[in-house]
TORPA-4810 file (N, C-alpha, C, O; in nm, 3 decimals):
<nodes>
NODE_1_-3.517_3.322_1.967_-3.386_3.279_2.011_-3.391_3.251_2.161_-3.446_3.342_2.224_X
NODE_2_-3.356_3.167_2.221_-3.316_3.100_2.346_-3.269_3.160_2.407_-3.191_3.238_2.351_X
NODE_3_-3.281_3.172_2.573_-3.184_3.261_2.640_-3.068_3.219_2.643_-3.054_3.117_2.575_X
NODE_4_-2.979_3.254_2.693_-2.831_3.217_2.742_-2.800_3.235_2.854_-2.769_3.346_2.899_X
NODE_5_-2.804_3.097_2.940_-2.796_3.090_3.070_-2.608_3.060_3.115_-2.534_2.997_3.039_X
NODE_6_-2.567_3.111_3.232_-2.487_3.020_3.263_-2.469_2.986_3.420_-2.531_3.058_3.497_X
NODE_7_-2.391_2.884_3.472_-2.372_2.854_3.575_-2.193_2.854_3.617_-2.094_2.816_3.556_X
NODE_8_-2.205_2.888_3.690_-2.071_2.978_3.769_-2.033_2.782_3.871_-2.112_2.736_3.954_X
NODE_9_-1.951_2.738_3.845_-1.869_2.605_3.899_-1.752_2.676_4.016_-1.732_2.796_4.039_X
NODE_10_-1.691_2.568_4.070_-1.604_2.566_4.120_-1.472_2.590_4.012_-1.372_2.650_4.051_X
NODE_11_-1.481_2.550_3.906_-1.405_2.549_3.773_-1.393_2.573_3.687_-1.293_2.567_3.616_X
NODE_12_-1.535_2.623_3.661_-1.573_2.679_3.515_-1.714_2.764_3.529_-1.780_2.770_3.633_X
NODE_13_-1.739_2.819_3.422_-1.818_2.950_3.388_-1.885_2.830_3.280_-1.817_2.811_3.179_X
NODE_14_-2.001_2.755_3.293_-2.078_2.677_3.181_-2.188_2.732_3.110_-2.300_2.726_3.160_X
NODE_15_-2.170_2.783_3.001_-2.309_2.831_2.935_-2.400_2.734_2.866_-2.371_2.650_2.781_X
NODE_16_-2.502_2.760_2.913_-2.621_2.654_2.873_-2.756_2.748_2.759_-2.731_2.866_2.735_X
NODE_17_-2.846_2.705_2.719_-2.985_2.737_2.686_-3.027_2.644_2.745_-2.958_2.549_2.782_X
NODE_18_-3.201_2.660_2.772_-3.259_2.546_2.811_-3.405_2.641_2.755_-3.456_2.751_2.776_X
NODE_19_-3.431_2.513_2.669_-3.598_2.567_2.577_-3.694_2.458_2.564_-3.669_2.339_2.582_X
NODE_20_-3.798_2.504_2.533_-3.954_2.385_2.562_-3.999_2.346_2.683_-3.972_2.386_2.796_X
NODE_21_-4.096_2.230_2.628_-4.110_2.203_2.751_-4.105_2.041_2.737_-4.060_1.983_2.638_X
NODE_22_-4.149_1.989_2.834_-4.172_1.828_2.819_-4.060_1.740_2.838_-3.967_1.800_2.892_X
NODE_23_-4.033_1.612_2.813_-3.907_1.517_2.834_-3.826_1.612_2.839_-3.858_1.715_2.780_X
NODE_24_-3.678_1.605_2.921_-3.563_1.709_2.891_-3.474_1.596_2.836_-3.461_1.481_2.878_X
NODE_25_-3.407_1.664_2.720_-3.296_1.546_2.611_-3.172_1.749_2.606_-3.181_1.868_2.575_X
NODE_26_-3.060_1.626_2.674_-2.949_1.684_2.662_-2.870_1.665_2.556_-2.850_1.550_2.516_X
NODE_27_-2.809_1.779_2.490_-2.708_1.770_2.386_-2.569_1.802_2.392_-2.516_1.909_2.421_X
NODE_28_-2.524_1.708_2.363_-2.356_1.720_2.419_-2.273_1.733_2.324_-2.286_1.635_2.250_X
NODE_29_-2.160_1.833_2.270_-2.156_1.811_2.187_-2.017_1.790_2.144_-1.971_1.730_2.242_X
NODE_30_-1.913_1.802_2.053_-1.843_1.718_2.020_-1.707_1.787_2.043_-1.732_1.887_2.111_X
NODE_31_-1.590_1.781_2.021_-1.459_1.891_2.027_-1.469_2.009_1.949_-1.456_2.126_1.986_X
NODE_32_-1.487_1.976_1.864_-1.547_2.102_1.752_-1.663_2.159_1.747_-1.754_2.085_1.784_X
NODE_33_-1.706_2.305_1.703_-1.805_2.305_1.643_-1.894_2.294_1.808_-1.957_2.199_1.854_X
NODE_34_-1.869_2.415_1.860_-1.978_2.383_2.017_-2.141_2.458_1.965_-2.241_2.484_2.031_X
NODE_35_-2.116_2.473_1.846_-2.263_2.495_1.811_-2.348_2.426_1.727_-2.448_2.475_1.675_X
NODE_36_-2.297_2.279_1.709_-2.318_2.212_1.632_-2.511_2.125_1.631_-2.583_2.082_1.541_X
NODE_37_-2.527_2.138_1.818_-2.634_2.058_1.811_-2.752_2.217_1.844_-2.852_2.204_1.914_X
NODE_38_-2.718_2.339_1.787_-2.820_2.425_1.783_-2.925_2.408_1.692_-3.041_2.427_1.728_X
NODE_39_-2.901_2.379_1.595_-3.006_2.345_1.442_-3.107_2.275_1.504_-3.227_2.301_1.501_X
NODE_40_-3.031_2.153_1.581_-3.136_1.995_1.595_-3.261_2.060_1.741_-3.379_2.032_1.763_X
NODE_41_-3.180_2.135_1.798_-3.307_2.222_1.933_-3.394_2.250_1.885_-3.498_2.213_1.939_X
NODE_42_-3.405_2.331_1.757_-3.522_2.366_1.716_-3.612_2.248_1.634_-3.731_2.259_1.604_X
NODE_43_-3.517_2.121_1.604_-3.595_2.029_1.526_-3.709_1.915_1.662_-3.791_1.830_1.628_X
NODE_44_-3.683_1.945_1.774_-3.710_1.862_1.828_-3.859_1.926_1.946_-3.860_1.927_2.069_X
NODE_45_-3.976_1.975_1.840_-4.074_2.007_1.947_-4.165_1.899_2.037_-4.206_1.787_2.004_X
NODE_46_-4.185_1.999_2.205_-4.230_1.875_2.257_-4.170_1.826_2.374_-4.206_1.763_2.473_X
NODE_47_-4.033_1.891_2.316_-3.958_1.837_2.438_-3.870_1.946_2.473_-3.837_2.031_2.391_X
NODE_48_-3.823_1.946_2.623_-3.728_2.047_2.715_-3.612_2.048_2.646_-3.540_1.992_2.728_X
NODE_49_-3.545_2.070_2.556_-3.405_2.094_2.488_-3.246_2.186_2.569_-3.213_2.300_2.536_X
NODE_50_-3.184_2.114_2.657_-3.106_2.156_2.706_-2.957_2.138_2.633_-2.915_2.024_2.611_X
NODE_51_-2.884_2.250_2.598_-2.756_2.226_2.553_-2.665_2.306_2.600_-2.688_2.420_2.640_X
NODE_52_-2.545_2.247_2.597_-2.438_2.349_2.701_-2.311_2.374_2.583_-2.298_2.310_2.478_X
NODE_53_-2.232_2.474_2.628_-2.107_2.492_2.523_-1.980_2.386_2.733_-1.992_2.394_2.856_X
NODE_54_-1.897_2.320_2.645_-1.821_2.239_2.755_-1.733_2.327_2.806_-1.704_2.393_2.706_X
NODE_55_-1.674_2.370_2.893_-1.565_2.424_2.934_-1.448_2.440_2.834_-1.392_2.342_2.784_X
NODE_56_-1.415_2.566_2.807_-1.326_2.638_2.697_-1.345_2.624_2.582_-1.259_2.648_2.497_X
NODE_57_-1.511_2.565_2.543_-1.537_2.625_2.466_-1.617_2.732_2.387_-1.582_2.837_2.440_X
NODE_58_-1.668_2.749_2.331_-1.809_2.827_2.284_-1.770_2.931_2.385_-1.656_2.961_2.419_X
NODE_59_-1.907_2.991_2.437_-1.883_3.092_2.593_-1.872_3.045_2.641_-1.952_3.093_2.721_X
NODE_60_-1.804_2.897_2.731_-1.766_2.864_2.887_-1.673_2.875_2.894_-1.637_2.925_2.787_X
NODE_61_-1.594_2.862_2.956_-1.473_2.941_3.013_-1.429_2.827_3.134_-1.481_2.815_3.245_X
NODE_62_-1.338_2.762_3.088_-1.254_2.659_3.195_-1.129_2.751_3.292_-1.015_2.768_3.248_X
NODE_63_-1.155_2.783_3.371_-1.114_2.832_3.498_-0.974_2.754_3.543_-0.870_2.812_3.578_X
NODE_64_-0.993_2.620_3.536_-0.889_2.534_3.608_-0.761_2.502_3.520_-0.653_2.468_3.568_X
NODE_65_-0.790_2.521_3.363_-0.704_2.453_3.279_-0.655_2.365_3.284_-0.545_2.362_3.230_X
NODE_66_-0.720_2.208_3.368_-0.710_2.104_3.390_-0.842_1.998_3.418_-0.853_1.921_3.514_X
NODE_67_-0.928_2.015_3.314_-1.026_1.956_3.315_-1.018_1.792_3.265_-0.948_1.766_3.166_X
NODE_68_-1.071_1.712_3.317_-1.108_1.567_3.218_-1.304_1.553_3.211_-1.404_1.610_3.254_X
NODE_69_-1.267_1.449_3.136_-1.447_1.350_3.149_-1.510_1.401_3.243_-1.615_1.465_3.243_X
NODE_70_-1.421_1.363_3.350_-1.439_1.354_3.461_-1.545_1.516_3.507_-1.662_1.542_3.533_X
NODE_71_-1.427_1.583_3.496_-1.505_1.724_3.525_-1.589_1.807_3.457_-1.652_1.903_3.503_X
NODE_72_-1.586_1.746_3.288_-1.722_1.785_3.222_-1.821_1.731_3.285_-1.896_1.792_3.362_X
NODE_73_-1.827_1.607_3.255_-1.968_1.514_3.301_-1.973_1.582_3.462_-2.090_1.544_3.457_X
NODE_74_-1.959_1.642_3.592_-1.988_1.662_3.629_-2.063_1.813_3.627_-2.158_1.846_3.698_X
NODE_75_-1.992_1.899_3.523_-2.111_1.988_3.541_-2.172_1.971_3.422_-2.172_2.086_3.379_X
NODE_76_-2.240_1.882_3.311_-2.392_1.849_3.268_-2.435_1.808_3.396_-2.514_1.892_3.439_X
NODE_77_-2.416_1.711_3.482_-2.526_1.691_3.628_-2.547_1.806_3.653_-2.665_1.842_3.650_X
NODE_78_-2.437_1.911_3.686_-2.484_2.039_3.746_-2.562_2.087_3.714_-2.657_2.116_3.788_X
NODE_79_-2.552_2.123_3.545_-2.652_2.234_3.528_-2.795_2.120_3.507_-2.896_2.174_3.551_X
NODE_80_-2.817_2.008_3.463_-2.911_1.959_3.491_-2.977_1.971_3.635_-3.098_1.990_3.638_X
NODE_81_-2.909_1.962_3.751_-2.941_1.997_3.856_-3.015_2.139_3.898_-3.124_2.168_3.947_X
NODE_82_-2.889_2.218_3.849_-2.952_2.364_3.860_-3.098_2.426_3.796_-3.176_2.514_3.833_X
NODE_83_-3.093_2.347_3.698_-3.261_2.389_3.605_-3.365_2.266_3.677_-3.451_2.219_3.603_X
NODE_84_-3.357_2.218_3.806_-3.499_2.095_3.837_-3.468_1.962_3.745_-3.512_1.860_3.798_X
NODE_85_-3.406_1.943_3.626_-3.416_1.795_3.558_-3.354_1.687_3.669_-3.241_1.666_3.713_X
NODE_86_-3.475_1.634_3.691_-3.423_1.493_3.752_-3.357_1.391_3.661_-3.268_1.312_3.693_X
NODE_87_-3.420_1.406_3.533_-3.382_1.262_3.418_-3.377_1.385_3.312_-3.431_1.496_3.317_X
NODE_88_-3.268_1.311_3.187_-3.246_1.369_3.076_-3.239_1.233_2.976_-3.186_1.132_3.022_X
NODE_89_-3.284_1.232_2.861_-3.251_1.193_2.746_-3.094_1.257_2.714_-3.074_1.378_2.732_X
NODE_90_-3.003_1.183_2.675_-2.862_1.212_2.678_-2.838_1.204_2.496_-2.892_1.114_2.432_X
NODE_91_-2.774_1.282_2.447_-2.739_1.272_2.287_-2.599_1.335_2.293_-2.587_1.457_2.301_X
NODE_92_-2.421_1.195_2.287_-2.319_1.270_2.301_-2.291_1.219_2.118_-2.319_1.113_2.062_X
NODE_93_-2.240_1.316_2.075_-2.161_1.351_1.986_-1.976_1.303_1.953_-1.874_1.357_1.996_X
NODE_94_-1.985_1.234_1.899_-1.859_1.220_1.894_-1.757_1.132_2.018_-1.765_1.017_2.060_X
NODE_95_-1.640_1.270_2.058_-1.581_1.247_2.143_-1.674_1.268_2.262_-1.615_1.230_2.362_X
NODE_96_-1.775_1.306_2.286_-1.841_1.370_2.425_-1.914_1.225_2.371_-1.929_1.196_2.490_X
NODE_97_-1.959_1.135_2.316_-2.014_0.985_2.333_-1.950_0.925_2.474_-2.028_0.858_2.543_X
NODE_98_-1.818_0.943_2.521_-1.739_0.869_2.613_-1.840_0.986_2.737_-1.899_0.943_2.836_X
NODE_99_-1.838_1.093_2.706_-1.839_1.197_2.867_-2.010_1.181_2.863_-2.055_1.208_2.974_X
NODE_100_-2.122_1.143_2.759_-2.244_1.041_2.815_-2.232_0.973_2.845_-2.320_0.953_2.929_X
NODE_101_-2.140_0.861_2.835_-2.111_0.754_2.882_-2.096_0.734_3.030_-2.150_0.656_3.108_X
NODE_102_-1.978_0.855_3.049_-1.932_0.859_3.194_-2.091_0.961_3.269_-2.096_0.999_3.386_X
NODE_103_-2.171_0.978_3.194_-2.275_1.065_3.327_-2.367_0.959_3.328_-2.458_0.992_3.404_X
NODE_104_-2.384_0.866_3.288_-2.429_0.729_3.292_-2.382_0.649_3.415_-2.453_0.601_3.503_X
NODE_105_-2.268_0.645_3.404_-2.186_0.576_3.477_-2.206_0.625_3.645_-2.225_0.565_3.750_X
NODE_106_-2.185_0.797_3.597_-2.148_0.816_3.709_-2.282_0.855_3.809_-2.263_0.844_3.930_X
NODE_107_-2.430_0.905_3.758_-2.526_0.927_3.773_-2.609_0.854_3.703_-2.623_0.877_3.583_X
NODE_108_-2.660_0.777_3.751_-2.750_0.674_3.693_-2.854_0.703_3.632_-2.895_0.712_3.516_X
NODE_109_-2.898_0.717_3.764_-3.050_0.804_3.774_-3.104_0.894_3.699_-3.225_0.910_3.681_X
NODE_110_-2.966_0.990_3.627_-3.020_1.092_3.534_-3.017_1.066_3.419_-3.036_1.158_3.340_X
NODE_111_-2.996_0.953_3.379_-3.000_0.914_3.197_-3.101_0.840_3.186_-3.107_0.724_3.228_X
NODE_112_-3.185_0.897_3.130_-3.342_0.803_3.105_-3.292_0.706_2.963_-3.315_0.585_2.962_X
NODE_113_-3.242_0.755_2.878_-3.194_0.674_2.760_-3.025_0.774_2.715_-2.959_0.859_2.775_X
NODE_114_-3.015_0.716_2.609_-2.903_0.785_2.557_-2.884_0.709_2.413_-2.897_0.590_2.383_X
NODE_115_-2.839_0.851_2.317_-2.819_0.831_2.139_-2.658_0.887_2.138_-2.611_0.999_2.159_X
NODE_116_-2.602_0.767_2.105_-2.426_0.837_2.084_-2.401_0.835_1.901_-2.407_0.736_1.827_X
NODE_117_-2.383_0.932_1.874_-2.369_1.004_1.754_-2.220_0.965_1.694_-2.142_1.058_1.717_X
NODE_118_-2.186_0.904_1.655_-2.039_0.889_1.573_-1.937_0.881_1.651_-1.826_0.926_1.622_X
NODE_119_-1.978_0.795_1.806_-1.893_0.804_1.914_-1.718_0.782_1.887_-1.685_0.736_1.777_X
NODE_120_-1.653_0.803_1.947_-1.502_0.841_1.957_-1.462_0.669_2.064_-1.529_0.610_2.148_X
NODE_121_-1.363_0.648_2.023_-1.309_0.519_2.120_-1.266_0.636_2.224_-1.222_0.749_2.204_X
NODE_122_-1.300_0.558_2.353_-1.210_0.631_2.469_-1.057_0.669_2.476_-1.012_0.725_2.576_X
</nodes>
């Protein structure tokens, strides 16, 4: 089993794992169900497997009770930041398809590719 990391925000309390080694591919995952992309971590050897629970849900803990896109997608940069990933493979789920979208948008540099899963209209 994976550790359970988290990172302490200006806004939120974000709990992450981060397991393997090799390419890092982020999993983002959807409104529901913040444990949804645990199964697929273990399907994917080979590579650095980073996944976070989003603010209020799973164990993170949204602090501000006024979060958007906006302020998720900035802490996946974070904790990508905080663990050394310069680049991530991006996989959003659903409604979090728009909040890959926006760490695309908003950080270029850190989306080496990206797989949107049953994306959500904005």
């Amino acid at each position: 089993m994976p550790a359970l990391h988290h990172l302490l925000t200006s806004d939120a309390d974000i709990a992450f794992w981060d397991e393997g080694e090799g390419d890092a591919v982020l999993l983002v995952h959807a409104s529901f169900g913040a444990d949804w992309c645990a199964p697929l971590a273990g399907l994917l050897p080979g590579l650095r497997v980073v996944r976070t629970h989003r603010a209020g849900y799973g164990r993170s803990r949204d602090r501000s009770g006024r979060l958007s896109v906006t302020g998720h997608t900035r802490h996946l940069a974070e904790v990508l930041g905080a663990q050394g990933i310069g680049q991530a493979h991006v996989v959003g789920h659903s409604t979090r398809g728009t909040q890959a979208l926006q760490l695309a948008a908003a950080h270029p540099g850190i989306v080496r590719s990206m797989v949107l899963l049953e994306p959500a209209l904005p």
